[in-house]
N, C-alpha and C positions, 0 to 999 in steps of 0.2 A: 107818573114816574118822575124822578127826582130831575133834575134841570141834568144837562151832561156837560160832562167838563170836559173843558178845553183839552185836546189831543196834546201829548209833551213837546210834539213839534211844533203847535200850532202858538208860535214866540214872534218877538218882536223881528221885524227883517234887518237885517245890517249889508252895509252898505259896505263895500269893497272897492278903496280908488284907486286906480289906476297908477302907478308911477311916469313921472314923466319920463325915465330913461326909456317904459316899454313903446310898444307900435305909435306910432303918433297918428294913426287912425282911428285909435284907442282914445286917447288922450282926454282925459276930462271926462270919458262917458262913465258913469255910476253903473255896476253888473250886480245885481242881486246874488245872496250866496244863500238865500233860503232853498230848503226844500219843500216840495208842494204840502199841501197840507193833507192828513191824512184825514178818512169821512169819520167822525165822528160815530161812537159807538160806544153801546151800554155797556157796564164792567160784566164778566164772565160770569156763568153760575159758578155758587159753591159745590163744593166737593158731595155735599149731602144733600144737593139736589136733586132734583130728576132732571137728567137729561135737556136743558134746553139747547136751543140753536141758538146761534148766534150769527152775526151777518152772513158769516164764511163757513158757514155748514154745521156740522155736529161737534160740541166742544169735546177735544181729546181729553180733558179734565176724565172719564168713563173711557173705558174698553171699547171696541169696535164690536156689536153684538153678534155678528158671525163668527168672530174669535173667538169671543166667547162662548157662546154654545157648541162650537166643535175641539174648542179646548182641552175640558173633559174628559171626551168620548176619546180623545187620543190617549192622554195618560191615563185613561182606564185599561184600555187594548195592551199597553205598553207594559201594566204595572202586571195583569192578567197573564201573559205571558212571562213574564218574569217568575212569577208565584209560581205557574205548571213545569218552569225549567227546574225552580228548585225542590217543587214536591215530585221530579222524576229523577232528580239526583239523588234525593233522598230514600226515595224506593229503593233505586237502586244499591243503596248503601247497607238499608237496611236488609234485602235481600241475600246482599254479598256478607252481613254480618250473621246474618242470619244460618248460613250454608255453613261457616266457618265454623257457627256454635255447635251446629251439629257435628260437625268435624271431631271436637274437642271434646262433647259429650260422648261421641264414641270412641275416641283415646280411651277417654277418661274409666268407660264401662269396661274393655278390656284389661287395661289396667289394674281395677277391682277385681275382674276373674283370676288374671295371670297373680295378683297379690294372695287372695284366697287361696289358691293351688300350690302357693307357694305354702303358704303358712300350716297348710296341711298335711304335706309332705316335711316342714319341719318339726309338727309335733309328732309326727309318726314316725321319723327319725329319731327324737327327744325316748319316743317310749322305750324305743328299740335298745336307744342305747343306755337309758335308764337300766333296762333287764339285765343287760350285758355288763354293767356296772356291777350291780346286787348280787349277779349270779357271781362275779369275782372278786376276787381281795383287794381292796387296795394297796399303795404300797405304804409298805411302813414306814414310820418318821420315828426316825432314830435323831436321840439328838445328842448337841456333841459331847453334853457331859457324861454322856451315857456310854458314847463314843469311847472317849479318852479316858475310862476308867477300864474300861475293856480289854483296850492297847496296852495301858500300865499293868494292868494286872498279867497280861499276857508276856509282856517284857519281863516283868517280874519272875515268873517261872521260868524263861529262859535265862536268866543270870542265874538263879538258885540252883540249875543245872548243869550250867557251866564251873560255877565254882566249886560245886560238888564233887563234881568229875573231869575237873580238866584244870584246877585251881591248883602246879607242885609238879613236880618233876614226872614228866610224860613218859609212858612206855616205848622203849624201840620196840615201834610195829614193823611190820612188812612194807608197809610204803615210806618208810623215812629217806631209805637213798632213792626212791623215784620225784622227791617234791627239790625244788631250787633251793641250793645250798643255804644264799643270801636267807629266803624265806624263811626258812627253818631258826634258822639264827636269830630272826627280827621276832618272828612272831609263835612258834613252838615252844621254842625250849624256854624261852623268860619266863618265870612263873607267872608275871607281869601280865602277860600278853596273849597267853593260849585260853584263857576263859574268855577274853574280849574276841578273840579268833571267832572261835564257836557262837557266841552268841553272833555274832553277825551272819554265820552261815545258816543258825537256827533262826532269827529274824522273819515275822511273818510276811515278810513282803516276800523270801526267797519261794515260795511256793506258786504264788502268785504267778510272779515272772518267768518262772521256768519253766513254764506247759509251753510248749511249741505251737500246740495247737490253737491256745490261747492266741498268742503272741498271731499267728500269721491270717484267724478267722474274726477275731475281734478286732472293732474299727478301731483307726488311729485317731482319738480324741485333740492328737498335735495336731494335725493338718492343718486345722482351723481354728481361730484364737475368740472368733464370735461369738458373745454370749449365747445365742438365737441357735445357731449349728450346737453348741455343745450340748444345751438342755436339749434339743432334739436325739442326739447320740445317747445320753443319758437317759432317756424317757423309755427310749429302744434298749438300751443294753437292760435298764431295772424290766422289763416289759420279758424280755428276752430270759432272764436267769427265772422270774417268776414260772415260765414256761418250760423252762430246763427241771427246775425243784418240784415241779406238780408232776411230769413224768417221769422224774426217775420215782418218784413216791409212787403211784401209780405203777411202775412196771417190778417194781420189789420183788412180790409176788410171783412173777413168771419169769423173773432170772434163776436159773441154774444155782447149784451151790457156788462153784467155782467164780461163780460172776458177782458173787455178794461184798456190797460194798467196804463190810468190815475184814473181808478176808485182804481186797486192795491196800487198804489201811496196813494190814500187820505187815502186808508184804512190803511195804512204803518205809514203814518203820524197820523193819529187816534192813531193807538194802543202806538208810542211814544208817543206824548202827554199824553196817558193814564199813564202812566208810571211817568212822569217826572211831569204832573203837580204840585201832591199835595206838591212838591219840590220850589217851583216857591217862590219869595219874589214880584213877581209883576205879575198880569195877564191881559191880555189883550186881543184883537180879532186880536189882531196879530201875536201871536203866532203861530197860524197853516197857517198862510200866510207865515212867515218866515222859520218854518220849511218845508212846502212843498219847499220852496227856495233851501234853502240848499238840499234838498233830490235831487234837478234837478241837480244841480252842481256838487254833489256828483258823479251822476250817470254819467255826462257828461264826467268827471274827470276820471272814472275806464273805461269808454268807449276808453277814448283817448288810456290811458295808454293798456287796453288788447291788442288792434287792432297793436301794432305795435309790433317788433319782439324784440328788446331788452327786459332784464328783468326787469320793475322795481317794486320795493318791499318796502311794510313798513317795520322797524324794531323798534323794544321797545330794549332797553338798554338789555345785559344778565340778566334772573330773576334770583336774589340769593336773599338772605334776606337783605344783604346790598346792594347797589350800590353808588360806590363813582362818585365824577360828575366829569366829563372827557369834557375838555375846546376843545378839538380836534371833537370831534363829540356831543357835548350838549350846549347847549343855555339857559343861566336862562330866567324863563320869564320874563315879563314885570313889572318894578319895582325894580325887586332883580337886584343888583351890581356883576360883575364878582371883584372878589380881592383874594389875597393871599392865604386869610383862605377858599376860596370856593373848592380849589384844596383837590381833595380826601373826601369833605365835604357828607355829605349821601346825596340820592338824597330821597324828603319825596313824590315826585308825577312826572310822567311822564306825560305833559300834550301833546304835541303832539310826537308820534313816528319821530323816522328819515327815512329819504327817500333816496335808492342805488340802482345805475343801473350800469348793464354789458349789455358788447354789445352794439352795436349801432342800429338803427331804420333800415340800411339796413342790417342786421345780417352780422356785419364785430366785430374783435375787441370781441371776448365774453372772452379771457383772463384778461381783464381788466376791474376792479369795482370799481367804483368810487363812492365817496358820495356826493350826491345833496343839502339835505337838514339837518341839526342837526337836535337833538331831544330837543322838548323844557321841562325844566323841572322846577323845582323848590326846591331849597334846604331848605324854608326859614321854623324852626320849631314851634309851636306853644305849647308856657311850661305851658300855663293855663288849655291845656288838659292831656298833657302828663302823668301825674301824676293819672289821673282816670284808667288808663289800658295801655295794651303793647300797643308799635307803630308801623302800621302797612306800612310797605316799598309801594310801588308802587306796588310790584307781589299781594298785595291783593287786591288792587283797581282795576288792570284790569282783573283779574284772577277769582275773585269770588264778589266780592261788584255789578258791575254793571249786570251781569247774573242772580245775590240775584235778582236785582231791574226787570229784564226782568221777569222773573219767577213771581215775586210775582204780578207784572201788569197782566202778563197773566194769572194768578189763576184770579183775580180781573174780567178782562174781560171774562173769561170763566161763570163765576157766576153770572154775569149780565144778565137781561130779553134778551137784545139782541142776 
């Protein structure tokens, strides 16, 4: 073994003297300040040794070997435990996921049935009403040119009629002193003014509006301004005349003679005539040939127009007492000049309403109203009456003058032997 070296304490000694201020028993004696020496000993094993002793037992430099071997054995137990905590969480996880998916696979298989049964009952619906489609007509689509050539030509034979027979000095009939003096004055006797009369009362819209029955059994399209409610009302009412036109065609057959619809007609036509004759500045046996004309047309005309699903509608100018004439929806008639002074001009007679439709034939489009036809009118005034009495706007010619004239026809006819 190598020689051993000196212990780091084992140094030179020093001497520590006394001061003479201290004890003077002290005084001069020299006190060592070494400390003892420590025993001399070989340097430590290394680290990648084995294990030697050393004076003072077993070098810590190594683990204590009971710590070590039961070391281990603890964080085995520990780790062991830990791993069966988490692989019984997980079970249970997996357990609890597991329950859930059957859960949701059996949503999910219901779901597929209640889907199936649905889709079944849609296509068995789909056929049903496929049949019910093909076995019926749809509705026509009328469209508007088809429309307004219709209307014009129908206008047209009621002016050619008026002019013909009401265009020149009028016959004193029997209702002349029953109608208002004023009236008579304005709109009878002017030569001016008795063709525009008539044509407004002959007007296809006055048939329309005159059924009562019409009027109080058919819904009011006003109520509600929604495009959604109106195509609905509309869908029903084309739905509805479709139903009305298939059974009276259908019952033709087993009406009565008395009940036939062209006997209705002449007797329709009778009671106008009765009415409008003693009016007439020309008569002739063509008068009730003509007007059963127009009564066909008429009817052909509100037929077209119900049977399809858009709305379309007459309209008279707003009734106030004035109405000024309005170039964007009015038309002078025939003769008067559109100019300058006619803007905001009074309007003295409505002779044809104007004509607006919403919606289209195949109920698409019920947001949108458009205008077909102006209203025709007349602003032109007559100063040689004027002056016998107030002047009467248009609200009292279509409002009460021609009603006066129904009325008093039909007192007239009621009082007859017939």
């Amino acid at each position: 073994m190598s020689p051993q070296a000196p212990h780091p304490l084992n140094h030179e000694p020093e001497t520590m003297v006394i001061d003479s201020n201290d004890d003077e028993s002290l005084r001069g004696v020299s006190i060592p300040t070494e400390r003892p020496p420590l025993p001399a000993r070989s340097p430590g094993p290394r680290r990648d040794e084995a294990g030697e002793q050393g004076r003072f037992g077993v070098s810590f430099e190594r683990p204590i070997p009971h710590i070590v071997e039961r070391a281990p054995k603890v964080s085995n137990q520990v780790t062991q435990s830990r791993d069966e905590e988490r692989e019984e969480r997980l079970a249970k996880e997996i357990t609890k996921l597991r329950n859930e998916l059957q859960v949701e696979q059996q949503k999910l298989k219901n779901a597929e049935e209640s889907s199936r049964v649905q889709q079944k009952k849609y296509k068995q619906a789909l056929i049903e009403n496929n049949k019910l489609i093909s076995q019926s007509q749809p509705f026509p689509l009328v469209t508007d040119s088809y429309l307004i050539s219709q209307v014009e030509h129908l206008r047209q034979e009621i002016r050619n009629f008026a002019i013909q027979h009401y265009d020149g000095d009028t016959f004193n009939g029997p209702n002349k002193g029953n109608l208002n003096p004023a009236f008579w004055r304005n709109y009878m006797e002017p030569t001016t003014r008795t063709s525009h009369a008539f044509q407004d009362y002959l007007d296809p819209k006055n048939p329309i509006e005159s059924s009562e029955l019409c009027q109080e059994a058919w819904p009011n399209t006003g109520s509600s301004s929604k495009p959604e409610d109106i195509r609905k009302v509309q869908m029903w009412a084309a739905t509805t005349t479709e139903l009305v036109i298939e059974a009276h065609n259908l019952s033709q057959d087993a009406r009565g003679i008395d009940e036939h619809p062209d006997l209705k007609k002449d007797k329709l036509v009778e009671d106008i005539c009765d009415i409008i004759e003693p009016y007439c500045c020309s008569y002739d046996s063509s008068l009730l040939h003509q007007l059963r004309h127009i009564l066909e047309n008429a009817i052909a005309l509100d037929t077209d127009i119900s049977r399809q699903v858009a709305q379309v509608k007459w309209e008279f100018p707003t009734i106030d007492d004035m109405v000024s004439f309005d170039p964007d929806t009015m038309n002078l008639r025939e003769g008067e000049e559109i100019s300058a002074t006619s803007v905001n001009q009074e309007v003295q007679i409505v002779i044809c309403p104007c004509l607006r439709k919403r919606g289209k034939s195949d109920g698409k489009d019920f947001q949108t109203e458009i205008l077909l036809m102006k209203a025709k009118v007349s602003c032109e005034a007559v100063p040689e009456r004027r002056r016998f009495g107030p002047h009467y706007s248009h609200r009292y010619l279509t409002s009460a003058a021609f009603p006066e004239l129904t009325a008093i026809g039909a007192g007239r006819l009621e009082a007859s032997p017939s």
